[in-house]
C-alpha positions in Angstrom: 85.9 106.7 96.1 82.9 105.4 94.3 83.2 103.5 91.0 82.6 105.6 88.2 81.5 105.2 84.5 80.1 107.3 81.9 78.2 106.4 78.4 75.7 107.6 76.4 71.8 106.8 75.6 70.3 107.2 72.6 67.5 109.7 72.9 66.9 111.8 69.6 65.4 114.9 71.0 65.9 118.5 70.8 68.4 118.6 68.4 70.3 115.8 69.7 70.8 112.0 69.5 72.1 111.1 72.7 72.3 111.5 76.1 75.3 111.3 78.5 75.1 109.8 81.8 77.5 108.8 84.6 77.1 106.3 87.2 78.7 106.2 90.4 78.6 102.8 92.4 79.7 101.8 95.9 83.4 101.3 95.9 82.8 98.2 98.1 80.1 95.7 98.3 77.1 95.3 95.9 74.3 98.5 96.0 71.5 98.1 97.7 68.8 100.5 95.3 69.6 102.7 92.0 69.1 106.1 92.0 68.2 108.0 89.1 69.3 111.6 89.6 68.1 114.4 87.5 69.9 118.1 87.1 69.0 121.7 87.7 67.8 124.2 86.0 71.2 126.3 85.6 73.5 123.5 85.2 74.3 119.6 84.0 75.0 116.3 85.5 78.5 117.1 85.9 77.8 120.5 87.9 80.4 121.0 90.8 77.6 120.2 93.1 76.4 116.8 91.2 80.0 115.7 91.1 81.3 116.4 94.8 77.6 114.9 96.2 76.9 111.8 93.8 80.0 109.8 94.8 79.4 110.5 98.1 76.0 109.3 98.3 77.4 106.6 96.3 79.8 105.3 98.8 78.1 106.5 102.0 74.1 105.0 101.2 75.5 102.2 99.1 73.7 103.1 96.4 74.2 103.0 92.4 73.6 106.7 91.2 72.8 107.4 87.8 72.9 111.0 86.8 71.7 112.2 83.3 71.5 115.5 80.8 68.4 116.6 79.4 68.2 117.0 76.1 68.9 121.0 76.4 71.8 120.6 78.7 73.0 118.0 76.3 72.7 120.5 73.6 74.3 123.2 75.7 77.6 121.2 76.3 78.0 120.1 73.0 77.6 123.7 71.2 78.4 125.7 74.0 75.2 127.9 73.0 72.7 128.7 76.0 69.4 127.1 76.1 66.9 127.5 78.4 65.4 124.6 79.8 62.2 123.0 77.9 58.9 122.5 78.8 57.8 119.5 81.5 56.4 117.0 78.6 60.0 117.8 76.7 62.3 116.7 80.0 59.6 113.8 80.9 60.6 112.3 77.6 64.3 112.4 78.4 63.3 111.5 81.9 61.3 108.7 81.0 64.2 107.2 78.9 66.5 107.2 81.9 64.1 105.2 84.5 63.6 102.8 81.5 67.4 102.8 81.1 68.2 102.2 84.9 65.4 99.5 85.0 66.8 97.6 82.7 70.7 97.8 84.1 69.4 96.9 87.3 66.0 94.9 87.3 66.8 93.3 90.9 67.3 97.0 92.5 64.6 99.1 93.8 64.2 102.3 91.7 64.9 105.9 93.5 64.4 109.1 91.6 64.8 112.6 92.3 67.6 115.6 91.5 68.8 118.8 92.2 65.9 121.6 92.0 64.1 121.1 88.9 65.4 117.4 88.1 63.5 116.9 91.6 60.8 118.5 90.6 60.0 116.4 87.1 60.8 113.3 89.0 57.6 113.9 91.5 55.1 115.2 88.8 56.2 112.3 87.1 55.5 110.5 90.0 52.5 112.1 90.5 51.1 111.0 87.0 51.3 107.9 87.5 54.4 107.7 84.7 57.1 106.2 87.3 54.6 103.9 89.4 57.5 101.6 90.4 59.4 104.1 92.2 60.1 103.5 95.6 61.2 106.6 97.2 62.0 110.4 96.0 65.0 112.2 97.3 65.1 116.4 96.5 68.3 117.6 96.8 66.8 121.4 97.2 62.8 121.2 95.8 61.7 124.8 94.3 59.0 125.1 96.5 58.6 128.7 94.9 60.6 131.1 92.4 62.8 133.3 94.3 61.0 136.3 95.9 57.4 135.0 94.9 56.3 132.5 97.9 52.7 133.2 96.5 53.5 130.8 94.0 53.9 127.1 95.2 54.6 124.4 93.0 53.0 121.4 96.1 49.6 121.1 93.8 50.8 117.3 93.1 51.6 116.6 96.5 48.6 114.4 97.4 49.0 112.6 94.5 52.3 111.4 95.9 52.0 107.7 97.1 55.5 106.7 98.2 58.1 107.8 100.7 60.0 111.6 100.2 63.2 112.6 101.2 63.6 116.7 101.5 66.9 118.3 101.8 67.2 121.8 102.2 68.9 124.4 103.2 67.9 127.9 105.4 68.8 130.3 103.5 67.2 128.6 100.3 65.7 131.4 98.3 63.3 129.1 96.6 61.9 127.3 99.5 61.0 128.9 102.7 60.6 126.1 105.5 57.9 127.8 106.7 55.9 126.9 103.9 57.3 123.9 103.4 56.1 123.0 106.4 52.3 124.5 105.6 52.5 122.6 102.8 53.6 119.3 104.7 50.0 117.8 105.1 49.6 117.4 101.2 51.7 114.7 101.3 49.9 112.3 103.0 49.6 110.0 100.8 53.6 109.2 101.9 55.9 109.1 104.5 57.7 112.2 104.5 61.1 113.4 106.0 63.0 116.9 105.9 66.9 117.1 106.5 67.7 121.0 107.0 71.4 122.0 106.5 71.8 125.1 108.1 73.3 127.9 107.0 73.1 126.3 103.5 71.3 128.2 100.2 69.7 126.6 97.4 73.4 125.3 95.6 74.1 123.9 99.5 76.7 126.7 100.0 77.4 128.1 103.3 79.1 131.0 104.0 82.5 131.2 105.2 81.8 132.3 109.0 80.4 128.7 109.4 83.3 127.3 109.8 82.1 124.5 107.2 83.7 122.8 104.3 81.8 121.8 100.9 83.3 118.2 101.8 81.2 118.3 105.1 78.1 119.7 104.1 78.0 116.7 100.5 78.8 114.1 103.6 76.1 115.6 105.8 73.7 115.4 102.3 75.2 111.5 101.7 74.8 110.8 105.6 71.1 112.0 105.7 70.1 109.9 102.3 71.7 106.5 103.9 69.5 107.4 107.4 66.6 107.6 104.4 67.1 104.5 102.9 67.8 102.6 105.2 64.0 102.7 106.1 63.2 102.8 102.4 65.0 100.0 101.1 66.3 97.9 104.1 69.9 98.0 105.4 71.4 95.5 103.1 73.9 96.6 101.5 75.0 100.4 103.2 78.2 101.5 103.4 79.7 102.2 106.8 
């Protein structure tokens, strides 16, 4: 299993000081790219989800994946109050930090971002803004196309403005991104290479129903195997796991 280490980053924001992140590495050989990883909306960088897929995407694309709290999840854990989260230039901050953090660990990697719904989200507006230039690829492990039952309302408008290579992963029965649209909304990204993974059966947490016969195991090494395939083209075989 993947090598991993936690630690904090100083970050005064929000009511807090620091940070915590985890990194999971390759359990063999050197990595090949990092990959900063942001959260959802409704959870923190050690939701079940982060922590069953991370390890395996460590191990399986042999890369170094850094996950990371914003500052409200951060507060969340520590007080065990609810907070919703904060507005985009609030989680840039935090997200800024990180890619700065990651550059500096590993100066001779290439530099992935992307997350899990919204942490996916801030990482390609970020993207788009010309605020993470030297990011080489985006991965969206489930991107909110649209809130749930309001399709009306897309969140592509930064699409074009998207200059590198973009790695989609989602599931059917995602409530908050019909593949349909998706699809309509595919030409926007022009500007880069794009490629969608669907896992059927799957929702927007990558949970399957029962009937299919599937494990959580399988669909997280379906996920890990699809973001290798990805990479491979993105940053060169090098060092991949078998």
């Amino acid at each position: 299993m993947a090598q991993r280490t936690d630690e904090r980053l100083p970050v005064p924001h929000q009511g807090v000081e620091h940070v915590g992140l985890r990194h999971d590495r390759p359990e063999e050989g050197e990595p090949r790219a990092v990959l900063v990883l942001a959260h959802g909306s409704g959870a923190a960088l050690d939701s079940a989800f982060l922590e069953s897929v991370a390890p395996r995407i460590a191990d399986g694309a042999g890369l170094h994946v850094l996950r990371f709290n914003y500052a409200y999840a951060e507060f969340m854990l520590r007080s065990g109050k609810p907070r919703p989260p904060e507005r985009k230039p609030a989680l840039e901050a935090v997200h800024v930090a990180v890619l700065e953090h990651a550059r500096g660990l590993c100066p001779e990697l290439p530099l992935l971002a992307g997350g899990k719904s919204l942490g996916g989200r801030i990482a390609s507006m970020m993207v788009a803004e010309g605020r993470a230039a030297d990011v080489r690829g985006l991965v969206f492990l489930g991107y909110p196309l649209h809130p749930p039952g309001k399709p009306e309302r897309l969140r592509s408008d930064h699409f074009p403005e998207i200059g590198g290579p973009s790695l989609f992963l989602q599931g059917t029965r995602d409530a908050l991104c019909d593949l349909a649209l998706l699809e309509q909304e595919w030409p926007k990204l022009s500007a880069g290479p794009a490629t969608l993974h669907v896992v059927e059966g799957a929702d927007h947490g990558f949970e399957v129903l029962r009937r299919s016969g599937r494990t959580r195991a399988e669909v997280d090494a379906e996920l890990a195997e699809a973001v290798r395939a990805w990479a491979d083209d993105v940053v060169g075989a090098g060092q991949a796991a078998g």
